[in-house]
ZAMARPA-746615 format. One record per residue (C-alpha): residue number from 0; residue in one letter; x, y, z. Coordinates in steps of 0.5 Angstrom, whole numbers, plus 500, padded with zeros to 3 digits. Example, Ala and Ser with C-alpha at 12.3 -4.5 7.8 and 13.67 -1.06 7.14 Angstrom:
(0; 'A'; (525; 491; 516))
(1; 'S'; (527; 498; 514))
***
This chain:
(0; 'X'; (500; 500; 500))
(1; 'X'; (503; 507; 498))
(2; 'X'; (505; 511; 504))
(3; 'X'; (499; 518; 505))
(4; 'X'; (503; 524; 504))
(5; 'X'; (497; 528; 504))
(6; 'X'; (498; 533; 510))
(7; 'X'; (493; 534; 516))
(8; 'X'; (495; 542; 515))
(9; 'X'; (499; 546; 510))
(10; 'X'; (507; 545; 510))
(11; 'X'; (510; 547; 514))
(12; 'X'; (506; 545; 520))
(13; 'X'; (503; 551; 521))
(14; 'X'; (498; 549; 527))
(15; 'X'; (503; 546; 530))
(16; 'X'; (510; 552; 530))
(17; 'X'; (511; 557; 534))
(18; 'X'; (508; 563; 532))
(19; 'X'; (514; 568; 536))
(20; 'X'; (510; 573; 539))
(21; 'X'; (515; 577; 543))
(22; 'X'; (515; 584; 544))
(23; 'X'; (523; 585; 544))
(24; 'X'; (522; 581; 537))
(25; 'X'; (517; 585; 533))
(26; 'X'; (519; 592; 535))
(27; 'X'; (526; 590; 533))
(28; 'X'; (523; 588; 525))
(29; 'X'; (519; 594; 526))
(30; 'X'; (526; 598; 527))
(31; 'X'; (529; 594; 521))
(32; 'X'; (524; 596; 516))
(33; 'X'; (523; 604; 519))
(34; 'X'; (532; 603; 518))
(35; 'X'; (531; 601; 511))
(36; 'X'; (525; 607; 509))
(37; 'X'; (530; 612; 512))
(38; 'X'; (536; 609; 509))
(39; 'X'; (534; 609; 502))
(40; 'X'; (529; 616; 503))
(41; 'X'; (532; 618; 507))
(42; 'X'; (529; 623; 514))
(43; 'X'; (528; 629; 511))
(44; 'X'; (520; 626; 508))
(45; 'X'; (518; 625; 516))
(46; 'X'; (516; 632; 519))
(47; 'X'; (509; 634; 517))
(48; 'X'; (510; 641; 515))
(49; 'X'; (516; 639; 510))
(50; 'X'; (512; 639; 503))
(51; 'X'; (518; 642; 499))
(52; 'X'; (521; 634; 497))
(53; 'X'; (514; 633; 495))
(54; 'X'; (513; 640; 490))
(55; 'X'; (518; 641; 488))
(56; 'X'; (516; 636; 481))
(57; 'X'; (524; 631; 482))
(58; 'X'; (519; 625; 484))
(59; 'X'; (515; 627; 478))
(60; 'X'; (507; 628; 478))
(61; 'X'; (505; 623; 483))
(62; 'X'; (506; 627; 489))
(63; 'X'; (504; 634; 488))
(64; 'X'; (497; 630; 485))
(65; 'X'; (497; 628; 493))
(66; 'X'; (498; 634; 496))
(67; 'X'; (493; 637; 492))
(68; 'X'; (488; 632; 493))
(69; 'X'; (489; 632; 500))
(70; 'X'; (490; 640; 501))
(71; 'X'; (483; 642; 498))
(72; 'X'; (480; 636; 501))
(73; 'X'; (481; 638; 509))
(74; 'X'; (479; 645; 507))
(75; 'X'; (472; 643; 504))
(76; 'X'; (466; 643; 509))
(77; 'X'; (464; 634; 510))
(78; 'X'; (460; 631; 505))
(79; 'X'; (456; 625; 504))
(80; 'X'; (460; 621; 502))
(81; 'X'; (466; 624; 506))
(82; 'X'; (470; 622; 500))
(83; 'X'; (467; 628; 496))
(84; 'X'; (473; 634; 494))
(85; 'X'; (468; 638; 490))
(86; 'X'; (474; 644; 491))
(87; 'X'; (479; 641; 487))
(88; 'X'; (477; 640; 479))
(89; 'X'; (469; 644; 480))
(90; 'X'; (465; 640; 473))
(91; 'X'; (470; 635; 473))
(92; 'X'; (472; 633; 481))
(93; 'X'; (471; 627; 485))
(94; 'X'; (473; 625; 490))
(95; 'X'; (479; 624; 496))
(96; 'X'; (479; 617; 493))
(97; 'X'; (481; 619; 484))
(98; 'X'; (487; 623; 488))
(99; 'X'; (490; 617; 491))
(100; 'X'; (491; 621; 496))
(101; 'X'; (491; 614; 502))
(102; 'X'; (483; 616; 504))
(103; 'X'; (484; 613; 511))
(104; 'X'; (489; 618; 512))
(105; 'X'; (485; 623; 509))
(106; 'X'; (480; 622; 513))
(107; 'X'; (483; 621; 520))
(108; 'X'; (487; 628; 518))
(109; 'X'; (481; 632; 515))
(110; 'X'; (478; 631; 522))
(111; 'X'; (484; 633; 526))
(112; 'X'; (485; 640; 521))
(113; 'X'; (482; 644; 527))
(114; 'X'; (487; 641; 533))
(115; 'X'; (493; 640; 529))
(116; 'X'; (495; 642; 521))
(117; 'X'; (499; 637; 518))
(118; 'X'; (502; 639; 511))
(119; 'X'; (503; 632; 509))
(120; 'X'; (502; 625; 512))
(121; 'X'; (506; 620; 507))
(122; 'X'; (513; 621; 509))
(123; 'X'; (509; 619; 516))
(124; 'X'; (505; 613; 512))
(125; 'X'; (513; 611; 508))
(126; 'X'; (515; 610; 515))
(127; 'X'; (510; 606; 518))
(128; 'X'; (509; 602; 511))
(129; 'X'; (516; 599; 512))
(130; 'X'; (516; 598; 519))
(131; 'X'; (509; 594; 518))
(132; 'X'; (512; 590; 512))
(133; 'X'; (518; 587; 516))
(134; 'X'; (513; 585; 522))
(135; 'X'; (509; 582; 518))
(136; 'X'; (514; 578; 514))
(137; 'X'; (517; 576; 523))
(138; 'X'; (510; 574; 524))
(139; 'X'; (510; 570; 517))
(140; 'X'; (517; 567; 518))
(141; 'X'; (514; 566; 525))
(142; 'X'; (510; 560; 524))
(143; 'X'; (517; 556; 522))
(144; 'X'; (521; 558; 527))
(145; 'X'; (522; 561; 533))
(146; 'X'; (529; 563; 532))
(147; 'X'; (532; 571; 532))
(148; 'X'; (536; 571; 526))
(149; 'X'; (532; 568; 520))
(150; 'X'; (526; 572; 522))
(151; 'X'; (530; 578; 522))
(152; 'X'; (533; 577; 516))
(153; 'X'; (528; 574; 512))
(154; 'X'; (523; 580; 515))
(155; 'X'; (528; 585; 512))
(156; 'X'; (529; 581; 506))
(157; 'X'; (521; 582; 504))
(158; 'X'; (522; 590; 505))
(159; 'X'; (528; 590; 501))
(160; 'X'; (523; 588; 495))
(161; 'X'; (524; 592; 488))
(162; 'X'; (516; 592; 488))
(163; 'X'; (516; 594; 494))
(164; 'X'; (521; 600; 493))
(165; 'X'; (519; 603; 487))
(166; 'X'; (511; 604; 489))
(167; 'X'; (515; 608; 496))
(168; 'X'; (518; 611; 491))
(169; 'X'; (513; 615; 489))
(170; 'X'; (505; 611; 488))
(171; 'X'; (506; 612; 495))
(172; 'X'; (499; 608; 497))
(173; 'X'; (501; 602; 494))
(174; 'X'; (506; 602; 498))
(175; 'X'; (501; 599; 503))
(176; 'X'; (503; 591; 501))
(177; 'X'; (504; 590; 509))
(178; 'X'; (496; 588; 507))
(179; 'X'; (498; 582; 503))
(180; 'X'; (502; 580; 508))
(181; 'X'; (497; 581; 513))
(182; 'X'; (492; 577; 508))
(183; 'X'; (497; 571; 507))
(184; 'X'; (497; 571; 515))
(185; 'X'; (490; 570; 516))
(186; 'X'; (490; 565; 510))
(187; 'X'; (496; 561; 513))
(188; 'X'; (493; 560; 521))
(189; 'X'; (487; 556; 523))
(190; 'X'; (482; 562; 526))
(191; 'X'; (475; 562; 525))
(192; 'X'; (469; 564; 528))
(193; 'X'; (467; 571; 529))
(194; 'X'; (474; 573; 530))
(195; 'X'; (476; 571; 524))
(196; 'X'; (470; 575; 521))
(197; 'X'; (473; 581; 526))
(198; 'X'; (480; 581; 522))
(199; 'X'; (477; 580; 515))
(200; 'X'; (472; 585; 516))
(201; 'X'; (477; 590; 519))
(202; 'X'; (483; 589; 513))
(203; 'X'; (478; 590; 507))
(204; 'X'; (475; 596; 509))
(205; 'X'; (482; 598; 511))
(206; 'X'; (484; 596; 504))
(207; 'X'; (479; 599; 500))
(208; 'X'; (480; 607; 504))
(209; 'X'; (489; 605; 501))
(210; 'X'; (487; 603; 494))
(211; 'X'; (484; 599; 489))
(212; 'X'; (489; 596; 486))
(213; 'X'; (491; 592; 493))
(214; 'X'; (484; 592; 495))
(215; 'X'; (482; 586; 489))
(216; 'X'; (488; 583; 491))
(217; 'X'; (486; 582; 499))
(218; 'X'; (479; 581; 496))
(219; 'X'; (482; 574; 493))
(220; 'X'; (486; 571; 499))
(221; 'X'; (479; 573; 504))
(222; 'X'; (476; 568; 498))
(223; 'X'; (481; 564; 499))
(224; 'X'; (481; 563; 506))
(225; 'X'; (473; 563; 506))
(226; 'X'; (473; 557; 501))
(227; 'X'; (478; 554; 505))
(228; 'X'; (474; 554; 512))
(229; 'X'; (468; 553; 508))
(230; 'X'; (470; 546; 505))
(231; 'X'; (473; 544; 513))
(232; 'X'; (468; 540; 517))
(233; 'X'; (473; 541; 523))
(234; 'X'; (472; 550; 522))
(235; 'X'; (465; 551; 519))
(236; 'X'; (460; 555; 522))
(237; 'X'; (455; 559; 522))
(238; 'X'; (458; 565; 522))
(239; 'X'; (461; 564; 515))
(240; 'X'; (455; 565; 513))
(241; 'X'; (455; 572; 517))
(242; 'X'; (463; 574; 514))
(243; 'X'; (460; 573; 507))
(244; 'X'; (456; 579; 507))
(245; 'X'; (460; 583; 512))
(246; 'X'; (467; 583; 509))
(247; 'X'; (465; 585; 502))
(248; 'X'; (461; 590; 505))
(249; 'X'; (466; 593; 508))
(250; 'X'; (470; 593; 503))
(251; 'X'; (464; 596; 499))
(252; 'X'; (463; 601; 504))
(253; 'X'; (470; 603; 505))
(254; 'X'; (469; 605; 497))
(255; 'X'; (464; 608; 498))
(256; 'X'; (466; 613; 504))
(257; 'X'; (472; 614; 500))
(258; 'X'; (468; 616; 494))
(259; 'X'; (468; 611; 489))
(260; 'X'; (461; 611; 486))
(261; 'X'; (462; 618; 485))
(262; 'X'; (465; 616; 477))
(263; 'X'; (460; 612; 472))
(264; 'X'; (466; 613; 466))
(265; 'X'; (473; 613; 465))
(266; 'X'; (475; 607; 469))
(267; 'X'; (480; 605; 464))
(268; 'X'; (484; 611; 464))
(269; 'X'; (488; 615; 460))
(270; 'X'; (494; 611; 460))
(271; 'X'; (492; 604; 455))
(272; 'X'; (487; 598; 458))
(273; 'X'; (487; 591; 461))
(274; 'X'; (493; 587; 457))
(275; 'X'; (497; 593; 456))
(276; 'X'; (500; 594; 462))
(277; 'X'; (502; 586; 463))
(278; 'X'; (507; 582; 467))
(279; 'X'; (513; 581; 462))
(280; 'X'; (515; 572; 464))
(281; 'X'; (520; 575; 464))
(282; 'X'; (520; 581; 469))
(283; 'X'; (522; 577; 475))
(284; 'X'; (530; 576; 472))
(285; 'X'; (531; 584; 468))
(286; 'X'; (535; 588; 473))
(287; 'X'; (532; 594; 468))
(288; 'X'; (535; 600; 473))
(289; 'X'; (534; 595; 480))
(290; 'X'; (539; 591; 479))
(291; 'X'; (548; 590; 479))
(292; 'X'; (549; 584; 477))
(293; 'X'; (544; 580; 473))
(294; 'X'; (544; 583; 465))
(295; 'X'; (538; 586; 463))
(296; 'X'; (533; 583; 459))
(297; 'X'; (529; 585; 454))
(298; 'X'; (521; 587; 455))
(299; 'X'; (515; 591; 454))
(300; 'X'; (515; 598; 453))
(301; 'X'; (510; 601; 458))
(302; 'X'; (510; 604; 465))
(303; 'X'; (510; 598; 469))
(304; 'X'; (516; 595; 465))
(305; 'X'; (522; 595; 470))
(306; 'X'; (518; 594; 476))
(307; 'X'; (518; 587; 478))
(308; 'X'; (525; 585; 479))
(309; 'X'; (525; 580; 485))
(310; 'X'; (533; 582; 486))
(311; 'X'; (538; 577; 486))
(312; 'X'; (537; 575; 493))
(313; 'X'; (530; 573; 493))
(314; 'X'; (531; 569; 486))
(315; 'X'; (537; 565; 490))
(316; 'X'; (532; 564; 496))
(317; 'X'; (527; 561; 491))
(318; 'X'; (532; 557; 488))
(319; 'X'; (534; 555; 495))
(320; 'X'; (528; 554; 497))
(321; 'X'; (526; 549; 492))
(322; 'X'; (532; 545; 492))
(323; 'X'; (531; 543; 500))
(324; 'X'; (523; 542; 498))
(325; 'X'; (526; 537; 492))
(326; 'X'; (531; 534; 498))
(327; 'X'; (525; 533; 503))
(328; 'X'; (518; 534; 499))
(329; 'X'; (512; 534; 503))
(330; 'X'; (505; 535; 499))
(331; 'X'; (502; 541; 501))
(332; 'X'; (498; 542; 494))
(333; 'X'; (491; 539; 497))
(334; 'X'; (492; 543; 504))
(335; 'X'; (492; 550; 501))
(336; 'X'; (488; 549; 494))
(337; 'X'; (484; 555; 495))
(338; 'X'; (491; 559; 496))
(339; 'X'; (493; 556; 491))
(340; 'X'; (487; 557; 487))
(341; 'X'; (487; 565; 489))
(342; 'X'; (494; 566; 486))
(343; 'X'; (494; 562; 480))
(344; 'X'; (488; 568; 479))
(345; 'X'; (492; 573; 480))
(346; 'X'; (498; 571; 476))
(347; 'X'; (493; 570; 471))
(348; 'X'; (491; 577; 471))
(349; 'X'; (497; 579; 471))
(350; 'X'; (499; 575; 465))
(351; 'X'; (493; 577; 462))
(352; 'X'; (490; 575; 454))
(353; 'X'; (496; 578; 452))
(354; 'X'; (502; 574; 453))
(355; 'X'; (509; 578; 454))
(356; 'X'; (515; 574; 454))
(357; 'X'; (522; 579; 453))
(358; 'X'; (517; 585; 450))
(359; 'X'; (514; 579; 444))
(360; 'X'; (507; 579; 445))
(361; 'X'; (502; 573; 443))
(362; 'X'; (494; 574; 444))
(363; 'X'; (491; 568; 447))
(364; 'X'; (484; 570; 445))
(365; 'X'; (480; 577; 445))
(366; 'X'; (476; 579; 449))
(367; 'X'; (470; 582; 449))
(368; 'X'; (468; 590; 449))
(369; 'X'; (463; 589; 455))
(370; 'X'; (468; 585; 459))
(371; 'X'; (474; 590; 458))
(372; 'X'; (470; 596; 460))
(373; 'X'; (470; 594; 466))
(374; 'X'; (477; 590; 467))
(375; 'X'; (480; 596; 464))
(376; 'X'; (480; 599; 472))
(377; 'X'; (486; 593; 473))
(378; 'X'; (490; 597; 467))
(379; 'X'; (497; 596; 470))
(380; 'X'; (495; 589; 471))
(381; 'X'; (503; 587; 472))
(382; 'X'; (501; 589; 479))
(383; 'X'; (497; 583; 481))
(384; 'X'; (504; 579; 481))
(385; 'X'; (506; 582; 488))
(386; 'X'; (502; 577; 492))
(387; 'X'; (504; 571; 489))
(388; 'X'; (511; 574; 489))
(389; 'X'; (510; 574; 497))
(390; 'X'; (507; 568; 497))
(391; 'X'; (514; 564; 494))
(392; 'X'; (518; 567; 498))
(393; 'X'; (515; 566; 504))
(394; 'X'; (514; 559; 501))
(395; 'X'; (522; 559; 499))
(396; 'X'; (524; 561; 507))
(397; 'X'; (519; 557; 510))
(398; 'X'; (521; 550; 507))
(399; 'X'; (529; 552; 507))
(400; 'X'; (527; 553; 515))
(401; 'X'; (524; 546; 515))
(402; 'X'; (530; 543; 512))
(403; 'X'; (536; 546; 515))
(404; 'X'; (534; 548; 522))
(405; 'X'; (533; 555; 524))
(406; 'X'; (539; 557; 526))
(407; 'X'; (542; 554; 519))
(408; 'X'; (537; 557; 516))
(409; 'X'; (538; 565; 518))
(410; 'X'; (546; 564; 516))
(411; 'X'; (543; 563; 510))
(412; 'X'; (537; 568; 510))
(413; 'X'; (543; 572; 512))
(414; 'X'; (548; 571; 507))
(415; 'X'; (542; 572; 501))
(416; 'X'; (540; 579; 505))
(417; 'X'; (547; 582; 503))
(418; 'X'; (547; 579; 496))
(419; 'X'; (541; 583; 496))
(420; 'X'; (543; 588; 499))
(421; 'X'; (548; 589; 494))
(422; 'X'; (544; 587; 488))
(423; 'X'; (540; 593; 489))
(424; 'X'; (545; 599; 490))
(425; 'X'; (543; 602; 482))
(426; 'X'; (536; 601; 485))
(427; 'X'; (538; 606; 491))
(428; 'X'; (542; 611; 487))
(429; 'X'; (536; 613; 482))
(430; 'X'; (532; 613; 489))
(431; 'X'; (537; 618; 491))
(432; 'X'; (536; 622; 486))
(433; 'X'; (529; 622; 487))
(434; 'X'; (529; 624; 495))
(435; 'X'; (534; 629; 495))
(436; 'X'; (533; 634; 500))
(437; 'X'; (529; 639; 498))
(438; 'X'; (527; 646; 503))
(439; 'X'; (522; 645; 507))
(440; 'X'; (517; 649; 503))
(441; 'X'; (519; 650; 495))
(442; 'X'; (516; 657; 492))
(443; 'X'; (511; 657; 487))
(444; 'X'; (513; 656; 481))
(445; 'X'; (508; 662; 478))
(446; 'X'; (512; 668; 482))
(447; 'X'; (510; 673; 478))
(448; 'X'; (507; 679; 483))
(449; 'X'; (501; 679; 478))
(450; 'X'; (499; 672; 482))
(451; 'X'; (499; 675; 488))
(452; 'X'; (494; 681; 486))
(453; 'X'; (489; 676; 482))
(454; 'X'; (489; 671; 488))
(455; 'X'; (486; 678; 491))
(456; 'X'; (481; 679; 485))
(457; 'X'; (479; 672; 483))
(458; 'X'; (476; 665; 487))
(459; 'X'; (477; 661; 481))
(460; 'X'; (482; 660; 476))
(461; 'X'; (481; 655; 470))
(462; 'X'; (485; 652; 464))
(463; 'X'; (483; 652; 458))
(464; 'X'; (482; 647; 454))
(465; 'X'; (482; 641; 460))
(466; 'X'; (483; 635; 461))
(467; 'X'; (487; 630; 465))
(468; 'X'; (494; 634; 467))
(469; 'X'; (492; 639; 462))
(470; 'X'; (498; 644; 460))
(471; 'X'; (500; 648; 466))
(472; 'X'; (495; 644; 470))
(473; 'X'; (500; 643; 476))
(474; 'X'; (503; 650; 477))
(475; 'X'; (496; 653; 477))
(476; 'X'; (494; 648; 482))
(477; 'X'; (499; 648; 486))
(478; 'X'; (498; 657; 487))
(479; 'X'; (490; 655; 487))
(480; 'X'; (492; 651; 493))
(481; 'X'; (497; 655; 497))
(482; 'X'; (493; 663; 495))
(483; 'X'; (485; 659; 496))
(484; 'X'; (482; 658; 490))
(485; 'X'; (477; 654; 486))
(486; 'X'; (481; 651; 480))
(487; 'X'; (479; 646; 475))
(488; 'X'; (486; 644; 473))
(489; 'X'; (486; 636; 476))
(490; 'X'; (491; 630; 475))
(491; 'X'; (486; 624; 478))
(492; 'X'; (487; 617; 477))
(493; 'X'; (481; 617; 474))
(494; 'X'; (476; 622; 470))
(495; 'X'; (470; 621; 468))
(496; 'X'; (471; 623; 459))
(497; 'X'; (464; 627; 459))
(498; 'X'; (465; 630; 463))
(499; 'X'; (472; 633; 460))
(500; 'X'; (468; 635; 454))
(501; 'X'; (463; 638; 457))
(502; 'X'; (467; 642; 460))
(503; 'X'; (471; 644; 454))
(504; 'X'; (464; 645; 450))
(505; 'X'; (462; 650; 455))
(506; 'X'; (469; 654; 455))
(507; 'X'; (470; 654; 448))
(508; 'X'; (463; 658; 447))
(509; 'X'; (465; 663; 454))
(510; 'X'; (472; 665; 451))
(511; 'X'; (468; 665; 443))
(512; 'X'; (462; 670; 446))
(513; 'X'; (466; 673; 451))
(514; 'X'; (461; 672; 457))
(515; 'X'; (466; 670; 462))
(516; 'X'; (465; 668; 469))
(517; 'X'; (465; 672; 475))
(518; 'X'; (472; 672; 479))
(519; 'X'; (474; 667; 474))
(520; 'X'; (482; 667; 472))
(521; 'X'; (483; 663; 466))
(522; 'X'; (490; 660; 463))
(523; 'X'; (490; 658; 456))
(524; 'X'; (493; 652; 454))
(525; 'X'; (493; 653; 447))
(526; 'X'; (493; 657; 441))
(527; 'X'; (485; 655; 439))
(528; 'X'; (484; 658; 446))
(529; 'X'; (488; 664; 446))
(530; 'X'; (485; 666; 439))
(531; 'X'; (478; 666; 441))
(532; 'X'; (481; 670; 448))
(533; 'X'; (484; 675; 443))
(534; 'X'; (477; 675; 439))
(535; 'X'; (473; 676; 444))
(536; 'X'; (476; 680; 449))
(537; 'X'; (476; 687; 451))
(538; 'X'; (482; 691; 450))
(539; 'X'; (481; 697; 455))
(540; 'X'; (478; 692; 461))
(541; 'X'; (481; 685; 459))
(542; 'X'; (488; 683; 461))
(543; 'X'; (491; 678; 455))
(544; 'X'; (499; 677; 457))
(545; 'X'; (504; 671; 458))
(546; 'X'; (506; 672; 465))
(547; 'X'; (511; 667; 467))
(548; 'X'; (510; 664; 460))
(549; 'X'; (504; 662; 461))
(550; 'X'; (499; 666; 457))
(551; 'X'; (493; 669; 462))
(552; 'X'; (486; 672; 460))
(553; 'X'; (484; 677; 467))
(554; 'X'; (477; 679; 465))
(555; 'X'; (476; 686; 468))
(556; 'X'; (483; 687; 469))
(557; 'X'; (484; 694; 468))
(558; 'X'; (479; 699; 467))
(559; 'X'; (474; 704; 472))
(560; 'X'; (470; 698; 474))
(561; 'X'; (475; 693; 474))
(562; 'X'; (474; 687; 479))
(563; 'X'; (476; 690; 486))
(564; 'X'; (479; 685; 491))
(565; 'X'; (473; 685; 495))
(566; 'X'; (468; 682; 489))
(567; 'X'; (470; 676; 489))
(568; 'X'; (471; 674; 497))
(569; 'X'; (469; 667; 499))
***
């Protein structure tokens, strides 16, 4: 009779290890990641009221879109849903949520505006994100070994990810992936009942007011271990009937709180579609500007190309990992089948229909329209490798652990540590770069003292023609932001196309018949604009004039009943 292989619990024993709990242990993770956070970004990003490194445009767009985001939101009276930020974008806002402004920090510092100003939180969130990943990773190691040093090691490694490194560099939410951690801890430990349904609850709603993107991700190990409880005699209850309608409600509240709903249009962004964006076969072995020893590898040209590299500790954990599972196999594939499932899913949609190796691409099949306007919301689908990416290293570390012993183990997690360490030093110069020390407080880049006078006489300024990061939109909002102003001028995550038009339709017919709007300023972004500026306007009362070389129409500049600095108060 064959001998059964089959395991009672998954591989390693999970039930059965120890869990390492301690304190000292787990603050010591904690330092490790905030080390590596300061280390590489450095600790000029932490103090509140220092904005400067974010404005100052090195890092690129995506900071200033948060700042913004943030600094009209805490300055609008609530709403219902909270989320809603109708002072930044007027016709074409949304909400705290299309900013990627981390709606759970919004929230919480919006509230506390009246006791305390806070300037910027993400330097704040960077800190906790890295000191959240590497206690996360010591728990999950913890479930093989109580011993110090692989724990330790191993934790450092799982915030030593280029992944990881790359969102903290500037999608500063999808840094977050400490939740992925947590979503692989609650798959990895036998809990159930009404606690159970507590944890998973409190992580997607949590999730939902980070990000989407990782909001799916967690979503899939909640199903994961939902089915797993559901099939096991030994852990299902009733309250499994309850968690599933209270989870994905949370996780939909938290969507909508955040201001979700609020678009019906544009969820496919501006920037392709589902199958554009995807994850190379090849991705985890290219260096691309990460790495200093591996060559670099052909791939697909598209922004999220260059991201996934494993570095080259993580690839020799894996390979070890996989050469002691191969020496002392254990099955583990029934045990987990939903887990697995869950990240065969995810790997799925972050190959996509459109398979990439070394930039070639080969379509597997079509999709139809209707199904890609919705799939088109997960365009940057390479993401959705992350927690499969986890999952194998934990995997990797949890049977090298097995096999050799912890103390054995850790020299080795140890030893591939500084290998990816110094795998990863081009990786940290170009972030440097990025996080150089900036002042506290960068001078808007409109310095002109016209600026100042028309914040005096204006409440709104718009950029025509519009549209996502329309021409000048960031030095607009910016000055919008820090004189007090309604603007139009947007970068979101998400913009709604009609809208857009809409918009655009109505401006072009004001600047045509010169009705222009009260306490309106407008910058125009192109020639069509400036012309019917120039046709319409009144010469003895209208100012039309490039002022930091951006061209301004100033309606009732000039004149005996020019706007005074006190008609357009509020």
């Amino acid at each position: 009779m064959p001998r059964d292989v089959t395991p009672t619990v998954a591989v390693p024993d999970l039930a059965s290890r120890p869990r390492g709990r301690s304190l000292p242990g787990g603050l010591l993770a904690a330092a490790i990641g905030c080390a590596v956070v300061w280390a590489v970004y450095g600790a000029h990003i932490l103090p509140p009221g220092h904005t400067g490194w974010m404005l100052s445009g090195r890092i690129g767009p995506d900071p200033v879109q948060y700042w913004l985001g943030y600094t009209f939101f805490k300055r609008t009276a609530w709403s219902w849903p909270p989320g809603l930020n109708p002072g930044w974008g007027m016709e074409l806002s949304s909400s705290i949520f299309y900013a990627d402004a981390i709606p759970l920090l919004a929230f919480l510092f919006k509230a506390l505006d009246p006791l305390v100003e806070v300037g910027q939180y993400w330097g704040l969130w960077l800190y906790a994100c890295g000191a959240l990943q590497a206690v996360l990773a010591w728990r999950l190691i913890g479930l093989g070994t109580a011993a110090m040093l692989p724990r330790l090691a191993g934790a450092a490694l799982f915030v030593l990810q280029p992944a990881l490194l790359h969102r903290m560099g500037g999608h500063f939410a999808l840094g977050g992936q400490f939740v992925l951690l947590a979503g692989l801890w609650l798959c990895l430990t036998r809990g159930a009942g009404w606690r159970r349904l507590a944890s998973w609850t409190a992580l997607l709603l949590a999730t939902a007011l980070i990000h989407a993107y990782l909001l799916v991700m967690v979503a899939g190990l909640w199903a994961a271990d939902w089915l797993a409880r559901a099939t096991d005699p030994a852990r299902r209850t009733l309250v499994l009937a309850a968690e599933a309608v209270a989870a994905p409600g949370a996780a939909l509240f938290g969507l909508w709180a955040a201001g979700f709903f609020v678009l019906t249009e544009g969820f496919g962004g501006t920037w392709g579609g589902y199958g554009r964006m995807q994850l190379d076969l090849l991705a985890p072995f290219d260096p691309s500007h990460w790495g200093a020893f591996l060559p670099d590898l052909p791939a697909p040209d598209h922004l999220e190309a260059g991201s996934s590299y494993a570095g080259l500790g993580s690839l020799l954990l894996l390979g070890a990992g996989a050469l002691a599972w191969a020496a002392r196999p254990r099955a583990f594939l029934r045990a987990y089948w939903p887990l697995l499932l869950a990240l065969a899913a995810m790997l799925a949609l972050a190959v996509t229909h459109r398979v990439s190796i070394g930039g070639r691409e080969v379509v597997l099949f079509d999709l139809p329209a209707e199904v890609l306007r919705y799939v088109d919301a997960l365009r940057a689908s390479e993401r959705f490798l992350w927690p499969v990416a986890y999952a194998a290293l934990l995997a990797a570390a949890l049977t090298l652990i097995r096999v050799l012993g912890g103390r054995r183990a850790g020299v080795v997690l140890a030893v591939l540590l500084a290998v990816q360490i110094a795998d990863l030093q081009p990786g940290f110069a170009r972030l440097a770069y990025f996080f150089t020390p900036e002042p506290a407080v960068v001078p808007l880049r409109l310095g002109d003292p016209f600026w100042a006078e028309a914040a005096r006489r204006y409440s709104r300024i718009r950029v025509v023609p519009n549209r996502n990061q329309a021409a000048w939109w960031e030095e607009v909002a910016v000055y919008a932001a820090t004189r007090g102003l309604e603007t139009d001028a947007v970068y979101l995550a998400r913009l709604d196309p009609r809208r857009v038009a809409a918009l655009n339709s109505a401006m072009a017919k004001r600047l045509g018949s010169g009705e222009y709007e009260p306490c309106t300023l407008y910058v125009l972004g192109d020639a069509g604009a400036i012309a019917l500026a120039r046709a319409s306007r009144d010469p003895e009362r209208d100012l039309l004039e490039v002022i930091d070389l951006v061209m301004v129409l100033a309606p009732g500049w000039s004149g005996p009943d020019g706007a005074g600095p006190g008609d357009c108060a509020g």
